[in-house]
C-alpha positions, -999 to +999 in steps of 0.1 A: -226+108-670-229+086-639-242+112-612-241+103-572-249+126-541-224+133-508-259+134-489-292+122-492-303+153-482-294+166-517-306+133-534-339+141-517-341+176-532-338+165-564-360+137-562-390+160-541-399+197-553-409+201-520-379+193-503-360+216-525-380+243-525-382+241-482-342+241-487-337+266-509-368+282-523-386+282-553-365+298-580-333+281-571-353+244-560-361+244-602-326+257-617-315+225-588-333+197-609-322+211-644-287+216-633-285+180-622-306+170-653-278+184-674-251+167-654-269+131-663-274+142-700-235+152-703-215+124-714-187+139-693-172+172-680-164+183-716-198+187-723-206+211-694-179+237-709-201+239-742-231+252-724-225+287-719-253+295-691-236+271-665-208+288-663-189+255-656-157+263-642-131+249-621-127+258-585-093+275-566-084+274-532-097+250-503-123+238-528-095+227-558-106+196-575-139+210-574-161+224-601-191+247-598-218+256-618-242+284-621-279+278-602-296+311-600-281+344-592-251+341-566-264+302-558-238+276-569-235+235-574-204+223-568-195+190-581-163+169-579-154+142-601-144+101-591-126+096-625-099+112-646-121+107-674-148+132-656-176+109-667-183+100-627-195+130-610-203+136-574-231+166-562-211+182-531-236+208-520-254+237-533-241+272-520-242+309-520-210+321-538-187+335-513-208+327-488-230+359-486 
């Protein structure tokens, strides 16, 4: 899958530990980097359904047309796609589900 980021913040992060880890902390800066390590070794959204511990799901809401997947604990990645064949994805930002 083609993967791009909204901000380079985010590219940073998954390009520096350090970065990550000053963002979000340790535990949730690794589970970052394999979550977009999956994203580039799916060949498209498909893919993501079949493995069961990313809960990848679509999103309701002001966030429909997005997609999230499970980081660690409450932390989520949402993603949106640029194609209808989901093979172009797009890391929107990396959140606390429902914000608490």
């Amino acid at each position: 899958m083609r993967v791009t980021f909204r901000t380079a913040e985010l590219l940073e992060a998954y390009t520096t530990h350090t970065e990550a880890v000053q963002l979000w902390g340790p535990q949730v800066a690794r589970k970052y980097v394999q979550r977009v390590d999956a994203l580039y070794a799916a060949d498209s959204a498909d893919d993501l359904f079949k493995i069961p511990p990313l809960r990848f799901h679509p999103l309701s809401g002001d966030k429909e047309g997005k997609y999230a997947l499970t980081v660690h604990d409450r932390t989520r990645l949402i993603v949106s796609f640029e194609d209808q064949a989901m093979t172009q994805v797009v890391v929107e930002e990396v959140s606390k589900h429902y914000d608490d």
